[in-house]
N, C-alpha and C positions, 0 to 999 in steps of 0.2 A: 497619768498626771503630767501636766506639763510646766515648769516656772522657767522661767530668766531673773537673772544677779548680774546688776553693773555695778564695777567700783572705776571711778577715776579720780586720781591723784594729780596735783600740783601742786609747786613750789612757790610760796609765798617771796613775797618781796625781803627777807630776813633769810631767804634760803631754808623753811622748815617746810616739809608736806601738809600739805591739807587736802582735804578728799571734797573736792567737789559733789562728787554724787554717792551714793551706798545704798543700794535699795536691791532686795529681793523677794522673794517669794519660797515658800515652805513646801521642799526641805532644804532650799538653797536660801539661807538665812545670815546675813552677814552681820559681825559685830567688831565695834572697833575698840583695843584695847589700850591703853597706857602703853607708848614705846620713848625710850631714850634714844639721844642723838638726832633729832630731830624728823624723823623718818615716822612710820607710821606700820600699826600693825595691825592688821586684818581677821579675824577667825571667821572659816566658814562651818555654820551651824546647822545639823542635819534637824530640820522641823518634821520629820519624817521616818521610817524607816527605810530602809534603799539602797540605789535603786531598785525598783520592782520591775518585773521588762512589762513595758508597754509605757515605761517613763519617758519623757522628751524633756531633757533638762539641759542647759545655758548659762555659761560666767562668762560676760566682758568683762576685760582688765585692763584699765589703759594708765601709764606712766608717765605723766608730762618730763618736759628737759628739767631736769636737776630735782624731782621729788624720787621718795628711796622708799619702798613697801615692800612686806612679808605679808605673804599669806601663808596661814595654816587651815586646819582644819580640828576641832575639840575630838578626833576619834576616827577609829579606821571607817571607810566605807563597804559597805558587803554588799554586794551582788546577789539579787534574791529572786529568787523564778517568780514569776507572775500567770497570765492568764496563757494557755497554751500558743505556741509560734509566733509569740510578740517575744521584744527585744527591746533592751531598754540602753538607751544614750544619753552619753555625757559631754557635751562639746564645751571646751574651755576656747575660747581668746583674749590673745593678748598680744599689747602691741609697746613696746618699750622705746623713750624716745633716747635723744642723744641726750648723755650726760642722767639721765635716769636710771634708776636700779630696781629689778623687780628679785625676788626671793621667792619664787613657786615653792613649798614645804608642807607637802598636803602629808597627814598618816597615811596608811595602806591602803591600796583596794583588795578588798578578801574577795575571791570569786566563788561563792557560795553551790553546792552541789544544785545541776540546773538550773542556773542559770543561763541568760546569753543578754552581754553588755557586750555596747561599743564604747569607748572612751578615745575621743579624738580632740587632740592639743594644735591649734593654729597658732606659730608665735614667731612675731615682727620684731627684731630688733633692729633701731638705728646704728649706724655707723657710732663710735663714743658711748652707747648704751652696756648693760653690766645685767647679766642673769642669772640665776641660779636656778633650774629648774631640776625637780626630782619625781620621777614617779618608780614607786612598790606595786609588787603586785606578790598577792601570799592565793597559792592556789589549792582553795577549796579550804574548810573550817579544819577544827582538827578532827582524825581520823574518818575524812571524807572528801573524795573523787571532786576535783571542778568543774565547774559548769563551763559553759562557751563566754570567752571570755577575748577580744580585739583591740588592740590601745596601738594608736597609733601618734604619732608624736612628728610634726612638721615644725624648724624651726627656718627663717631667714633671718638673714644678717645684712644689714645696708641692702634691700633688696635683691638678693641672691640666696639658692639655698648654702643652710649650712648641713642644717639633720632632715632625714628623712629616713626615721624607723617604725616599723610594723612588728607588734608579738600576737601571736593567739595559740591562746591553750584552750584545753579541753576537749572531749570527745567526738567531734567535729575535727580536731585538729591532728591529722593524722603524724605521727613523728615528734608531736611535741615537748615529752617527756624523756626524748634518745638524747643520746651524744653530740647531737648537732646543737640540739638547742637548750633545754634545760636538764638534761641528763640526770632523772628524777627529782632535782631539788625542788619542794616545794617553793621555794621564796625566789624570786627574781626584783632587778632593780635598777634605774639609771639614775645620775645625776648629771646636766650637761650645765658647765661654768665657761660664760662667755662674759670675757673681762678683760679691754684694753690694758691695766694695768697691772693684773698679773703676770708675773714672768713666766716664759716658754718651759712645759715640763714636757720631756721624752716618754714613749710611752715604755709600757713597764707590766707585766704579767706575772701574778704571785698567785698560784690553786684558778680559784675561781672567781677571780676579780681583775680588772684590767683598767689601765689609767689610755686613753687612745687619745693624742691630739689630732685635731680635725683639721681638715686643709678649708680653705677661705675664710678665716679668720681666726682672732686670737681665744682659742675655745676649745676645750679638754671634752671628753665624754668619758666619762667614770661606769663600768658596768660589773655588776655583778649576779651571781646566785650565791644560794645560802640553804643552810637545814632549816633555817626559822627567821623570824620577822625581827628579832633583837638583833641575830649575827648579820644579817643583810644592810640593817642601820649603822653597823659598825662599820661595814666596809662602804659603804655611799658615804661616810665621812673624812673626805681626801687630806685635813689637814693633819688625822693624827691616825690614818691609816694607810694608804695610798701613797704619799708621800713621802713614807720611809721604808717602802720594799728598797729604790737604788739603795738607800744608806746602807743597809741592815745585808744586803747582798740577797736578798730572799727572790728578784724576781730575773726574768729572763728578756733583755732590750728585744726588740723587737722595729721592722720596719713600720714608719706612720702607715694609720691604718686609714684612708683616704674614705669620708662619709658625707651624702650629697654631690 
């Protein structure tokens, strides 16, 4: 199966968002809901089950100057085998301009036993632009092995990189359950918060979670694993998790850890 999903957002003459465009295709189904604050709020709707590998699926997202959007998604995505030696892909972009804010807030990707997804993130932000981006990944259902599973996540900032991360689990991926990487946790996860206006936080290491700030711009990368998909949300929540290892003396300073 193949579909494409555009959304793009601007800023009316009153300063409130409005969505120019919204259209996609099934199982990339987008629906817009009631948001306060003048901003706008996105769900993306599976018209499908999926992905199945042999899918070819595509989100444009584009933020004009001064409109503000969340996107979520109504439910996790599972990774589901399909026809033998096909592969099935998820490519998101998105391009955030100055003075806009985007909220990437998708649920989890489950990497269902054989499967093999790529999930690849291209994302532009201007100089003065505000992002939240978060991706899960919960590997394999319960009480069952993951399939091949690739997410790759590219961000720039004012034209230069800032992220440039690669994960892949699964049986294919040799080492990816040891100590280097996921060190059996089933659940893995990032959130990367790029915001002029936030103030500079140090980074900060408590168990299995890590607050990292990024060199070429004003932009934190939050990482974690977890035994499950609830405790992994808890920790990709920097404002009432993360944030209060320095207070609480729970974590260990550490040198910036330089990505891109």
């Amino acid at each position: 199966m193949r579909a494409t999903a555009r959304l793009v957002a601007r800023a009316d003459r009153h300063g409130h968002t409005v969505l120019a465009e919204l259209r996609g295709e099934s199982p990339l189904l987008l629906r817009q809901v009631p948001a306060p604050g003048g901003g706008v709020t996105v769900y993306v709707v599976g018209g499908a089950a999926g992905p199945l590998a042999g899918d070819d699926l595509r989100l444009d997202v584009e933020v004009g100057s001064g409109a503000v959007v969340r996107v979520h998604t109504v439910a996790a995505s599972i990774a589901l085998p399909g026809r033998p030696g096909a592969v099935s892909r998820m490519l998101v972009r998105a391009t955030v301009a100055d003075r806009a804010t985007l909220h990437w807030l998708p649920e989890q990707l489950v990497a269902a036993a054989g499967c093999a997804h790529v999930a690849d993130a291209r994302v532009d932000v201007a100089a003065g632009g505000t992002l939240h981006w978060r991706d899960e990944l919960i590997c394999g259902r319960h009480g069952e092995h993951p399939g091949n599973v690739e997410i790759n996540t590219w961000v720039d900032l004012d034209g230069r990189p800032l992220l440039r991360q690669s994960l892949v689990v699964g049986p294919n991926a040799a080492g990816w359950a040891g100590p280097a990487v996921l060190a059996g946790a089933p659940a893995t996860g990032s959130l990367l918060i790029v915001d002029p206006a936030r103030p500079e936080e140090p980074p900060a290491v408590s168990g299995t979670r890590a607050r990292l700030p990024l060199a070429g711009g004003p932009a934190t990368l939050w990482s974690a694993i977890a035994p499950d998909a609830h405790t992994l949300r808890e920790y990709l929540e920097p404002d009432t998790a993360l944030d209060t290892i320095a207070a609480s003396g729970g974590g260990r300073e550490r040198g910036v850890v330089r990505v891109g």
